[in-house]
C-alpha positions as CSV (number, residue, x, y, z in Angstrom):
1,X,-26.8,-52.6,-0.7
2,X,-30.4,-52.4,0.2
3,X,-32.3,-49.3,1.3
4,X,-32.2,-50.6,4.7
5,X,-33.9,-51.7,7.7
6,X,-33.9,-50.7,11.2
7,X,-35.1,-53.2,14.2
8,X,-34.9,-52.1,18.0
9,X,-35.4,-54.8,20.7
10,X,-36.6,-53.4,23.8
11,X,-34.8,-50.3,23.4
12,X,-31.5,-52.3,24.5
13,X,-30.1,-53.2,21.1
14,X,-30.3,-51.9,17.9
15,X,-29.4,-53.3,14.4
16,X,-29.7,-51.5,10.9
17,X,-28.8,-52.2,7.1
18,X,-28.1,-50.2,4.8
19,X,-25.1,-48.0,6.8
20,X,-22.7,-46.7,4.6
21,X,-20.8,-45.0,7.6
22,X,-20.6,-44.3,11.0
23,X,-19.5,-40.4,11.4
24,X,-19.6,-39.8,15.2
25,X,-20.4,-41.8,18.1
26,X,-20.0,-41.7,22.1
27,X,-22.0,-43.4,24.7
28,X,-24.7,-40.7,24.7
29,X,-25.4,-40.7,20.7
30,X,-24.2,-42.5,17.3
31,X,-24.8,-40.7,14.4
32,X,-24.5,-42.8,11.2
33,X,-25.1,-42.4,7.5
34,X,-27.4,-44.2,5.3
35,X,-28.0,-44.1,1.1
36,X,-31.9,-42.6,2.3
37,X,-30.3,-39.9,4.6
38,X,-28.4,-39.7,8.3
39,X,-29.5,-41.3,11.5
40,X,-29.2,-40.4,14.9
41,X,-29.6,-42.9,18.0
42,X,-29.6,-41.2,21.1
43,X,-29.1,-43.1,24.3
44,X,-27.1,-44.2,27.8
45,X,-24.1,-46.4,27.8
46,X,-24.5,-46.4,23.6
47,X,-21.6,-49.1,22.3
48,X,-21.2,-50.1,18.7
49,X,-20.8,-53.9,19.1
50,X,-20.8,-54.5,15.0
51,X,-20.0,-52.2,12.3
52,X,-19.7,-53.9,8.6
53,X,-18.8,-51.3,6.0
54,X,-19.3,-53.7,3.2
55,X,-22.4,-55.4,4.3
56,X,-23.6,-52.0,5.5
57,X,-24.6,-53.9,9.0
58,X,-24.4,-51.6,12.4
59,X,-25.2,-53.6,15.7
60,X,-25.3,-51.8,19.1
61,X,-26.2,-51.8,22.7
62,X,-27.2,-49.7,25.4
63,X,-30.7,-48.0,26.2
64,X,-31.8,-46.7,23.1
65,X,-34.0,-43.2,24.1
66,X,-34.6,-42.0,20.5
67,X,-33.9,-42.1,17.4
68,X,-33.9,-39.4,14.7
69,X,-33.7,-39.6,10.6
70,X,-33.0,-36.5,8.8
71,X,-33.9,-37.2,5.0
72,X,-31.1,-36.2,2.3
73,X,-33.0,-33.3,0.2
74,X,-31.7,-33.5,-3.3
75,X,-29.0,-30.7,-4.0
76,X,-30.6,-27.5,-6.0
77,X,-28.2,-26.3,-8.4
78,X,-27.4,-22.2,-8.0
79,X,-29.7,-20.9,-10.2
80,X,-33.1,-22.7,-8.2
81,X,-31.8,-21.5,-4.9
82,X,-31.5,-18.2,-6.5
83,X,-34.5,-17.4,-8.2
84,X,-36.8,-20.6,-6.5
């Protein structure tokens, strides 16, 4: 699966590679997870029209009113969040 790609057309429709899941979604936000961290589309009338697990392809409609990408931050083992 590629790193993946994000493309928004008139902020009516959105697709993205690269989805490894979908963890929440209503018609006011869809909150999805990537391999380079978790997105979050925020919207009106939001509707997944595609999700393909395997392909890692997410297609979906609505009016699109931001978008936000948290970055994973690698995991410190105990002793760094201790003494770092």
């Amino acid at each position: 699966m590629d790193s993946g790609n994000i493309i928004i057309e008139a902020r009516k429709r959105l697709s993205a590679s690269g989805v490894v899941s979908v963890t929440g979604f209503d018609d006011t936000q869809i909150e999805a997870d990537t391999a380079e961290g978790r997105i979050l589309i925020r919207g009106k009338d939001l509707n997944i029209e595609n999700f393909d697990a395997q392909s890692g392809e997410l297609l979906l409609q609505g009016r699109i009113d931001g978008m936000v990408y948290v970055v994973k931050e690698p995991k410190k083992s105990l002793a760094a969040r201790i003494f770092g």
